[in-house]
C-alpha positions in Angstrom: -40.8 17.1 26.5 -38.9 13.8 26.1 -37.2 13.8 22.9 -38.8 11.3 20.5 -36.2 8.9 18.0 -37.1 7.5 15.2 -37.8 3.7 14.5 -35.3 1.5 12.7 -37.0 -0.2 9.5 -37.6 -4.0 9.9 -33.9 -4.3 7.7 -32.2 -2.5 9.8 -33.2 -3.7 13.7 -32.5 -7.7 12.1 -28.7 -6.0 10.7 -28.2 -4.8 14.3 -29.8 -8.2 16.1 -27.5 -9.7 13.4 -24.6 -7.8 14.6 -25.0 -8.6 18.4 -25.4 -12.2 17.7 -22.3 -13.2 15.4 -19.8 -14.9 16.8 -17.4 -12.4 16.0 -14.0 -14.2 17.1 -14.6 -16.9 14.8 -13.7 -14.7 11.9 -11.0 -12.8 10.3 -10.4 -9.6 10.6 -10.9 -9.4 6.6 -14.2 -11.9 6.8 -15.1 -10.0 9.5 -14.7 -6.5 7.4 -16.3 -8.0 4.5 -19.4 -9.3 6.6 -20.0 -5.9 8.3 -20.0 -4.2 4.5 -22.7 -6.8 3.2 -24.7 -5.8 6.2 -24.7 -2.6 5.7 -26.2 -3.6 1.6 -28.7 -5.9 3.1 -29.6 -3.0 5.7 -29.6 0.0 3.7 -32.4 0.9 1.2 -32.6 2.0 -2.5 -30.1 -1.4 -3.3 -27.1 0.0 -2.0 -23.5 -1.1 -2.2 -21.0 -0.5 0.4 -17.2 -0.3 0.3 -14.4 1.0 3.4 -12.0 3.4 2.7 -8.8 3.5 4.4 -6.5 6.9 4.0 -3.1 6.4 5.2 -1.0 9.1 5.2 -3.3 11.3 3.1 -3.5 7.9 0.3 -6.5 6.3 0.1 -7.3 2.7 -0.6 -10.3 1.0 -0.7 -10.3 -2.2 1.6 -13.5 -4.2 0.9 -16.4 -3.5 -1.2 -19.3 -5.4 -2.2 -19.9 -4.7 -5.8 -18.2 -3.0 -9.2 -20.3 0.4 -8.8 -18.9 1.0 -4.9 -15.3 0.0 -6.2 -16.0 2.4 -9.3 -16.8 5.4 -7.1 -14.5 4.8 -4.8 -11.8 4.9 -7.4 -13.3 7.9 -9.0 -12.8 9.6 -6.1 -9.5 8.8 -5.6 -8.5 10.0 -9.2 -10.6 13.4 -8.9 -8.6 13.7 -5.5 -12.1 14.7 -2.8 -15.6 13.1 -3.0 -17.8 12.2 -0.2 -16.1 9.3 1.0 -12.6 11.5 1.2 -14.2 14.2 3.1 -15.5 11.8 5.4 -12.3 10.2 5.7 -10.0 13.6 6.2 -12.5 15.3 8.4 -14.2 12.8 10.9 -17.5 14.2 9.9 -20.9 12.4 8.3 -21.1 13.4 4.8 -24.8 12.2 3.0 -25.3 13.3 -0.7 -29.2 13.0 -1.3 -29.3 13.3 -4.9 -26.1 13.2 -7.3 -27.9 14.9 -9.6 -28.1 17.9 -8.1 -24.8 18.2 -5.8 -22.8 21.0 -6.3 -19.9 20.6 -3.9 -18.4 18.0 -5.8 -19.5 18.8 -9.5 -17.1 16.2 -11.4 -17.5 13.4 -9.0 -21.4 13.4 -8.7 -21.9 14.1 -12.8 -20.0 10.6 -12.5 -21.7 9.0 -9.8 -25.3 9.4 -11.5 -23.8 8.4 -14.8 -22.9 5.1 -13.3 -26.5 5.0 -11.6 -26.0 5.9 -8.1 -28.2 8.7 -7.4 -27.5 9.1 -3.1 -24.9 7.8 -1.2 -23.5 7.9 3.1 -19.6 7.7 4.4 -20.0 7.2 7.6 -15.9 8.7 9.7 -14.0 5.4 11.0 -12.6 6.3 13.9 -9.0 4.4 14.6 -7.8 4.7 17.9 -4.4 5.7 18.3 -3.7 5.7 14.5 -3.2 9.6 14.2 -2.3 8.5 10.1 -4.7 6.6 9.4 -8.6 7.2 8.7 -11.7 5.8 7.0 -15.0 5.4 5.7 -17.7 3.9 5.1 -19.1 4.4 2.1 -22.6 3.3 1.2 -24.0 4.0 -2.5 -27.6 4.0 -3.1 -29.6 3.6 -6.4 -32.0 6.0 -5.5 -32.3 9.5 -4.7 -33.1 10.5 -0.9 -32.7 6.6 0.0 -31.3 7.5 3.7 -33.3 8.3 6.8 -32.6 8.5 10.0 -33.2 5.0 10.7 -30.7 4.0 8.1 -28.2 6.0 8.9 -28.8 5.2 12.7 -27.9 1.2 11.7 -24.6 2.7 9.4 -23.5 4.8 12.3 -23.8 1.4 14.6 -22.0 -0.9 12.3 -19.2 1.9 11.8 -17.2 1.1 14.6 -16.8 -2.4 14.2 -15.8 -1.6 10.7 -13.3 0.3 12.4 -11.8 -1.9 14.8 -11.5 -4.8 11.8 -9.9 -2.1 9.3 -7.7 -1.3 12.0 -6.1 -4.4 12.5 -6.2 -5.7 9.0 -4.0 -2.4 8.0 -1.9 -3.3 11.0 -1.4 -7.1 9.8 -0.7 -5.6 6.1 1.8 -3.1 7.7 3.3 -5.7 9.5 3.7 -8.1 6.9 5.5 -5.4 4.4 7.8 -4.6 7.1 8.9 -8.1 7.3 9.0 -8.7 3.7 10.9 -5.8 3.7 13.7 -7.0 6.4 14.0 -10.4 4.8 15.0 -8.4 1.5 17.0 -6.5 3.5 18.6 -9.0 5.3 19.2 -11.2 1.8 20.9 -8.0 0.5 23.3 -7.4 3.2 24.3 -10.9 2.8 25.1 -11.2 -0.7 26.5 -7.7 -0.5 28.7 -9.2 2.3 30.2 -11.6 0.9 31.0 -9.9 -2.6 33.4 -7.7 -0.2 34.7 -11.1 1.2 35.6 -11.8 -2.4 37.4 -8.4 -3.3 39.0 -8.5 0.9 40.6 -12.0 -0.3 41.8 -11.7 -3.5 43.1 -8.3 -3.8 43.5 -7.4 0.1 41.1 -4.8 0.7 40.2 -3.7 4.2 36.2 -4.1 5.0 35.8 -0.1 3.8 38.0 -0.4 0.4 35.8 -3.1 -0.8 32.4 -1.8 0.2 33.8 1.7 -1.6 34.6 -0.2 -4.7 30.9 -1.8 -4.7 29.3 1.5 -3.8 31.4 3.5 -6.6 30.4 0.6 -9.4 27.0 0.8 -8.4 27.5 4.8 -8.8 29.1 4.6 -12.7 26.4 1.5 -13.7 23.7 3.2 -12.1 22.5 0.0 -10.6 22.1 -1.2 -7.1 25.0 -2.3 -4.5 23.1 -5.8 -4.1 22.9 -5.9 -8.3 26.7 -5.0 -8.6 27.7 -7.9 -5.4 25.6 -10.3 -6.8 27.0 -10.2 -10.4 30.8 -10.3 -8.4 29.6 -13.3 -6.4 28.1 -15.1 -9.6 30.7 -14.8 -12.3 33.7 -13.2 -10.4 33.9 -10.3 -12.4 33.4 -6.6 -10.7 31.5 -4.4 -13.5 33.0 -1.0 -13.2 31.7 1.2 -16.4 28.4 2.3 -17.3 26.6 0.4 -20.2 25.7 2.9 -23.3 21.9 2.7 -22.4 21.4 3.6 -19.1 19.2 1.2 -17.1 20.2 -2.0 -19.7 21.1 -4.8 -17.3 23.9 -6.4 -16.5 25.6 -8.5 -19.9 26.5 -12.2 -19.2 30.1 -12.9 -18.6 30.9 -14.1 -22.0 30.5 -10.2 -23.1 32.9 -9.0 -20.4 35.1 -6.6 -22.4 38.0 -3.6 -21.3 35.0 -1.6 -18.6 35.3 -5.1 -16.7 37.7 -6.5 -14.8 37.8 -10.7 -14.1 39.3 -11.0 -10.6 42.1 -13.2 -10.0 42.6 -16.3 -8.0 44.6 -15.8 -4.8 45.4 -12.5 -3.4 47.7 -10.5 -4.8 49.7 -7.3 -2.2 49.9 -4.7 -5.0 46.7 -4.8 -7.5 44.8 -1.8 -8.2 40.9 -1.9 -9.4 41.4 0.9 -12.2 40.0 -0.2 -14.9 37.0 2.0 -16.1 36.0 5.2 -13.1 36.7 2.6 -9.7 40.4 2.8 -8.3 40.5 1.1 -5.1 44.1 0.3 -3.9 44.5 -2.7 -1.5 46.2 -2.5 2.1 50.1 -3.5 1.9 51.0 -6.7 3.9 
């Protein structure tokens, strides 16, 4: 006997005639993501909401939503630490709550949920190719209980996987952009911190090592970062070797330099020592 399937509601066969006819390439990736949620709101019944999660490395995020109340429960979530939308997420598998008011598995979460009037909800796994640390969801909250058929969650199921692919690459764009944001810091640091040991080679001849020893051994004593300690050096010429009395206070202008700081001189001089406070960094003789 041929198996019978059931027949999407009006909604949901115009969200999936919708979906075949947008010119997808004209958008975003994070139009694109937003589109496919407010889809899935106009597809769904009982006047959903929709959100996507994202879990990176076992930290969730959410990446779009439509409205407060998905946002809401998508944080709550995160702060009880499992929910629908994480067990989705972290297992791959379809996870429908038909009425909140009743679940048991996740007591805390769905006492919440109904409190903020969503009574049944659908995360639907986002599968990411080749991203073995990252996963996702999406998440569609209903106002009523038992809103989902199999019709509805038929359309959620189709939409998934473009939600996927746009997630994907919108994390992939975010990742890439930290990275480079984190190189330029990077780079900005080695160059400051390069040539506060130009400073300390010249004037009190220092091989490459000594000075970077004396920069790493003040940041040690002021608790303070290498690039702090180079660019106070490179700014006022003076090389802050002791700690402050309140640990974390920053660095005092150069009118309060006192005995723990030591003003470098002009010119290079064969037989200075950098003692003054917990750095001693002798120079190389000529």
């Amino acid at each position: 006997m041929a198996r019978s399937f059931p027949r999407p509601s009006t909604e949901a066969a115009e969200a999936l005639a919708h979906l075949g006819r947008s010119s997808l390439h004209e958008l975003s990736m994070e139009s694109l993501l937003q589109s496919l949620v407010d889809l899935t709101t106009s597809a769904m019944p009982g006047n959903s909401e929709a959100s996507v999660t994202l879990l990176i490395e076992d930290v969730p995020s959410t990446v779009v939503g439509t409205g407060a109340l998905a946002v809401d429960l998508d944080h709550a979530q995160y702060r009880l630490g499992d929910g629908p939308c994480l067990h989705t997420a972290r297992t791959g598998v379809l996870t429908e709550i038909v009425d909140t008011r009743a679940e048991g598995r996740w007591p805390d979460y769905a006492r919440h949920a109904a409190e903020r009037g969503n009574l049944s909800s659908l995360a639907v796994p986002l599968l990411l190719v080749g991203e073995e640390q990252i996963s996702g969801s999406l998440n569609v909250y209903a106002r009523t209980p038992e809103a989902f058929d199999e019709a509805s969650r038929t359309v959620a199921t189709g939409i998934a996987p473009y939600a996927a692919v746009a997630a994907g690459t919108v994390e992939a764009y975010r990742s890439a952009r930290r990275t480079a944001d984190n190189l330029q810091v990077a780079l900005g640091s080695r160059a400051v911190i390069e040539q506060a040991k130009g400073i300390l080679m010249e004037r009190l001849r220092l091989t490459p090592d000594q000075a970077f020893d004396a920069l790493a051994q003040a940041s040690m004593n002021r608790n303070v970062k290498v690039r702090e300690i180079a660019e106070h050096l490179v700014l006022t010429g003076e090389l802050r070797l002791q700690p402050d009395p309140v640990r974390g206070r920053p660095l005092p202008p150069p009118s309060s330099s006192g005995p723990a700081d030591r003003r470098l001189p002009d010119g290079p001089r064969s037989a200075e020592t950098v003692s003054r406070g917990s750095v001693s960094v002798r120079p190389r003789h000529s």
